[in-house]
C-alpha positions in Angstrom: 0.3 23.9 -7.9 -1.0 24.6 -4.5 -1.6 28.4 -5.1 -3.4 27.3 -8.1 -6.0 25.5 -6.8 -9.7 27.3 -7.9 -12.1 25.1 -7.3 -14.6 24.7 -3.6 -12.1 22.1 -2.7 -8.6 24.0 -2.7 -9.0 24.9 1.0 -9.1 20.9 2.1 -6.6 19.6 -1.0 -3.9 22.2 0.5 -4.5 21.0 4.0 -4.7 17.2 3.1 -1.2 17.9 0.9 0.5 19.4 3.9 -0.1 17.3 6.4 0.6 14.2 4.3 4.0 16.1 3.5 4.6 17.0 7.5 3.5 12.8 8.2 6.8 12.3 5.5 4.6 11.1 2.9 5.3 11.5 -0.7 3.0 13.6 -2.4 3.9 13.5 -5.5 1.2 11.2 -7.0 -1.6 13.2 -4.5 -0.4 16.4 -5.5 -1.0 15.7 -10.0 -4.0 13.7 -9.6 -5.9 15.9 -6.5 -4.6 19.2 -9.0 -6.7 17.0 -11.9 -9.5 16.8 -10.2 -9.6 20.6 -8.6 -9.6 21.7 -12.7 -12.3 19.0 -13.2 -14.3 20.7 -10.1 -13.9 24.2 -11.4 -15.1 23.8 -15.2 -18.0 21.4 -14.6 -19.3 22.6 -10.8 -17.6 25.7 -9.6 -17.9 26.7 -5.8 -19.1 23.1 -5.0 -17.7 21.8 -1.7 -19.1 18.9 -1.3 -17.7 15.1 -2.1 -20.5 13.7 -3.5 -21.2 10.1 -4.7 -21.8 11.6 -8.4 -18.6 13.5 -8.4 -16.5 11.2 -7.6 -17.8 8.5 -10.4 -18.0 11.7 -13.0 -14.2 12.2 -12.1 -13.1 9.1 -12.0 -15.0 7.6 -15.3 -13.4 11.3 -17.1 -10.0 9.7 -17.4 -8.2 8.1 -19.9 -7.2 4.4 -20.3 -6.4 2.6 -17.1 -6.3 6.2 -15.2 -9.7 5.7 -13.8 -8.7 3.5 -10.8 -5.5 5.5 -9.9 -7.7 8.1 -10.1 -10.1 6.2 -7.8 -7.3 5.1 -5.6 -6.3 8.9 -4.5 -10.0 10.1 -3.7 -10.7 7.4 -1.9 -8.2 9.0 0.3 -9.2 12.6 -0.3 -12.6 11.2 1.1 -11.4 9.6 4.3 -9.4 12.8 4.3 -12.3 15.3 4.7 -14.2 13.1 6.9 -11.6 13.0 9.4 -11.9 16.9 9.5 -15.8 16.3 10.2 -17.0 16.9 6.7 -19.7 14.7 5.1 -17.7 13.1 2.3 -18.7 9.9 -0.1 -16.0 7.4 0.5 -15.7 4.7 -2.3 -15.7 1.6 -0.5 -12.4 -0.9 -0.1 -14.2 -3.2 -2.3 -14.5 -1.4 -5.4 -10.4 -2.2 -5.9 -9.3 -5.4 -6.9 -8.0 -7.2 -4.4 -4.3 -7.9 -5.0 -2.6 -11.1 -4.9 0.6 -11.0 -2.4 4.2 -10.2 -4.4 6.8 -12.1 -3.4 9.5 -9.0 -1.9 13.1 -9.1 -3.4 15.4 -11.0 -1.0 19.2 -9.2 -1.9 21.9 -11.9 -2.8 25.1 -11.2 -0.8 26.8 -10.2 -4.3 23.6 -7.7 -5.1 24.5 -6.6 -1.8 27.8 -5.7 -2.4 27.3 -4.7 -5.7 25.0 -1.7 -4.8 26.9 -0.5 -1.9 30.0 -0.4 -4.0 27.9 1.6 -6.5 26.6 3.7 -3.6 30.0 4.3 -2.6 30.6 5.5 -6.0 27.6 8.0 -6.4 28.4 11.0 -8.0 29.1 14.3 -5.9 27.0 17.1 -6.4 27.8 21.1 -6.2 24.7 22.0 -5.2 24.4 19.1 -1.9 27.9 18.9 -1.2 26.9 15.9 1.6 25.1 14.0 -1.3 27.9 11.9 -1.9 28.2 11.0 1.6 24.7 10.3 2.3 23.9 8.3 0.0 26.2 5.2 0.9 25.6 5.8 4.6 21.7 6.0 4.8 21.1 2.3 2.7 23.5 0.7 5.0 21.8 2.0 8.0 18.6 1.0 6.9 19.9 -2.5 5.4 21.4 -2.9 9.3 18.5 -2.1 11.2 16.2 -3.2 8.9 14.3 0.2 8.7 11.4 1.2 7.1 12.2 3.9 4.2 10.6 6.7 5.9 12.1 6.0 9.3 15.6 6.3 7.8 14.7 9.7 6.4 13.0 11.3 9.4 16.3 10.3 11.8 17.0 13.1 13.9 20.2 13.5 14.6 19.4 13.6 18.5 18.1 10.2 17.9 21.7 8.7 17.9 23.3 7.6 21.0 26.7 6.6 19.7 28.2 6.3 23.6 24.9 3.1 24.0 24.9 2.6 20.9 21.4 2.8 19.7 18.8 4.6 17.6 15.5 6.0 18.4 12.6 6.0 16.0 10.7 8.1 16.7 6.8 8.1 15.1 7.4 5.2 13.6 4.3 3.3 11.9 1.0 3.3 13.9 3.2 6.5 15.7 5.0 3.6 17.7 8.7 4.5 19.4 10.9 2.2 19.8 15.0 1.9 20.4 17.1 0.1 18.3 20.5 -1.4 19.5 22.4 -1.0 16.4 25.7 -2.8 15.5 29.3 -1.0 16.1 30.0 -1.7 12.6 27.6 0.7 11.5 27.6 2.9 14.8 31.0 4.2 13.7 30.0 4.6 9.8 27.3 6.7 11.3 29.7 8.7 13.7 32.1 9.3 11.0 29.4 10.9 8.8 28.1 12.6 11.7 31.2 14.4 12.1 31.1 15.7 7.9 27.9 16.4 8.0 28.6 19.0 10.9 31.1 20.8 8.9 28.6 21.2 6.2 25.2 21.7 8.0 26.5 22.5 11.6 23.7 22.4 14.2 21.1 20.3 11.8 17.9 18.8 12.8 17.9 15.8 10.9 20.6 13.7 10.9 20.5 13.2 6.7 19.4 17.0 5.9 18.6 18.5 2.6 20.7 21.7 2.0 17.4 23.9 2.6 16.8 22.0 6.0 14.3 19.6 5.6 14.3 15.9 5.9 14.3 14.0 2.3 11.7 12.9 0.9 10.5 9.6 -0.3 11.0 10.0 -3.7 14.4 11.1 -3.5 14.6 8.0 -1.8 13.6 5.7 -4.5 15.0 7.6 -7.1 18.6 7.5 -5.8 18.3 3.6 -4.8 17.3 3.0 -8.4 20.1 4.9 -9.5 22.4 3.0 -7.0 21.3 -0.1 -8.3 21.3 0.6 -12.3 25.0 1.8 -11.9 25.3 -1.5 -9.6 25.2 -3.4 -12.8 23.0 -5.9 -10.6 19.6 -6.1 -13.4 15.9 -7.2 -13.0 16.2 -10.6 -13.8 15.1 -11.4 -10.2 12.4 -9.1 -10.6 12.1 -5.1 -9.3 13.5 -4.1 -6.4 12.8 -1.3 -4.0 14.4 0.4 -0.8 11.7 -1.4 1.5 13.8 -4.7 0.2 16.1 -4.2 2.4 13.6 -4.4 5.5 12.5 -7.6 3.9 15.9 -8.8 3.3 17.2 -8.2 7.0 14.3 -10.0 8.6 14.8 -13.0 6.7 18.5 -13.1 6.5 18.3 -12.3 10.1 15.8 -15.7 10.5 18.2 -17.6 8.1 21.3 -16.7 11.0 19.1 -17.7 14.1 18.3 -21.2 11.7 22.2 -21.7 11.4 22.9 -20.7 15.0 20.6 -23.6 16.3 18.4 -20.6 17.8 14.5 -21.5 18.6 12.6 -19.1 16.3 9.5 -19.3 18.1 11.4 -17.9 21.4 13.4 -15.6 18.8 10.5 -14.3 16.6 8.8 -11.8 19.3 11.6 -9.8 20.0 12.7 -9.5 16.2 8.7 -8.1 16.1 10.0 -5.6 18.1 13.3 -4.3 17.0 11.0 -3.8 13.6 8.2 -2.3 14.7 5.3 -4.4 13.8 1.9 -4.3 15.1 1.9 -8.0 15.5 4.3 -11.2 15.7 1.9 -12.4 12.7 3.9 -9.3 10.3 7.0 -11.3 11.1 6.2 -14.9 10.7 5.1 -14.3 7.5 9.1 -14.1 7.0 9.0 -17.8 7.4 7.5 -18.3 4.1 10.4 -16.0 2.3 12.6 -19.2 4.0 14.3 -22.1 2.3 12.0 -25.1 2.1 14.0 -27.2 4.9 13.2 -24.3 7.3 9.2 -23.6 6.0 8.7 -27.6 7.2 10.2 -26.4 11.0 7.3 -27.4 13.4 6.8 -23.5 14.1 5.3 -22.8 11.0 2.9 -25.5 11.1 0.7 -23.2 14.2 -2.7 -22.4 13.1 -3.7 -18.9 12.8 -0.6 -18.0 13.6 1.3 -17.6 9.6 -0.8 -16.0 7.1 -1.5 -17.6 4.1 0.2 -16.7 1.1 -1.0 -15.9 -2.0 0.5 -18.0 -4.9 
């Protein structure tokens, strides 16, 4: 699509799409909608450059159905986009989008658990990725174990492991934060062990789970191969849909729920599980506390105002 682009906008949409894809950012919905609106800019105002107020409402109220806001959603970012670069760009404001009420993540059960890494441990080899069918189970149990973002799992570099200490650096994480993570033995050695394969297959590769052309994988591969993890899993929506991010969720709460058991004091405990996941504040990770079982959401810790964020219902 890129090398189709016609209208006074291709130079920046090409530039916005790489660097999004060099970030590790899935580009897929960016790359259809921004490829709309270059064909919208090219019939009705060729050689325009400029993202004006008009335009934007003209695109945006040209779509079908519900379309308009996705459509909305994506140049609002192609605005903040060229106004980074110094151009003088109409921005549709934050509060023309709804605001949405707070989803309640997907906590895994120990059976969906082990459900969907018995299915990953069945996925389905593939002639064309010879690795594939060793990735797969490895790179959701590293994430589920570290509790990982999905896009710091698949930008590991494979000179981020120190099997001999035993940890893991991220590096660029979100807000372009490092940090070290001591990571259990368990999965140490199920990472060694893969190490080792993936060296006969891709010797000398950047990333520790590498495409076959060299790159890191991408986000949708991501999703789409959880999904297909969990529909051969046999594990169902009843509980409502699932995502790889639920494992983040489900390690910071499961890892509260141990330190609960274990007589631990969370408000000692809670700053350095901030930390080991990365968040910008110890306010990301008490809101873990409401994810708990009522007799631990009534623990005098939550009751500190200011400090838990309130909930949508």
């Amino acid at each position: 699509m890129r090398n189709d682009l016609q209208s006074g906008f291709s130079v920046y949409i090409r530039d916005m799409l790489e660097q999004r894809e060099l970030l590790g950012y899935s580009i897929a919905e960016y790359r259809k909608k921004l490829g709309s609106f270059d064909r919208f800019c090219a019939a009705n105002c060729p050689g325009v450059a400029a993202l004006t107020r008009d335009l934007v409402f003209a695109w945006c109220n040209d779509a079908r159905g519900n379309g308009g806001m996705l459509r909305a959603s994506v140049i609002r970012g192609f605005g903040r986009y060229l106004r980074s670069t110094g151009e003088d760009a109409y921005v549709l404001p934050a509060s023309f989008f709804p605001h949405k009420k707070a989803a309640i993540p997907h906590i895994f059960t120990c059976g969906e658990l082990k459900r969907f890494f018995d299915a990953a441990d069945r996925y389905p080899a593939c002639s064309r990725s010879p690795l594939l069918e060793y990735t797969v189970p490895v790179i959701f149990r590293l994430q589920y174990a570290c509790g990982m973002r999905p896009q710091e799992v698949r930008l590991l570099r494979r000179m981020d492991f120190d099997f001999d200490a035993g940890t893991i650096y991220i590096f660029k994480g979100k807000h372009n934060k490092d940090r070290k993570l001591a990571a259990d033995p368990g999965i140490m050695g199920i990472c060694r062990r893969f190490d080792r394969i993936a060296e006969t297959m891709l010797p000398s590769r950047a990333y520790f789970f590498q495409t076959p052309s060299g790159g890191a994988y991408q986000g949708d591969w991501l999703s789409d191969t959880f999904h297909k993890c969990w529909n051969m899993s046999g594990n169902g929506n009843v509980r409502g849909r699932c995502t790889p991010y639920s494992f983040r969720h489900s390690y910071a709460t499961q890892t509260l729920m141990r330190w609960v058991e274990e007589g631990k004091d969370l408000d000692a405990m809670i700053p350095y599980l901030s930390t080991y996941m990365g968040h910008e504040s110890f306010s990301a990770t008490y809101y873990y506390t409401h994810l708990l079982p009522e007799r631990v959401a009534r623990m005098d810790f939550t009751s500190t105002s200011g400090v838990i964020p309130e909930v949508s219902q």
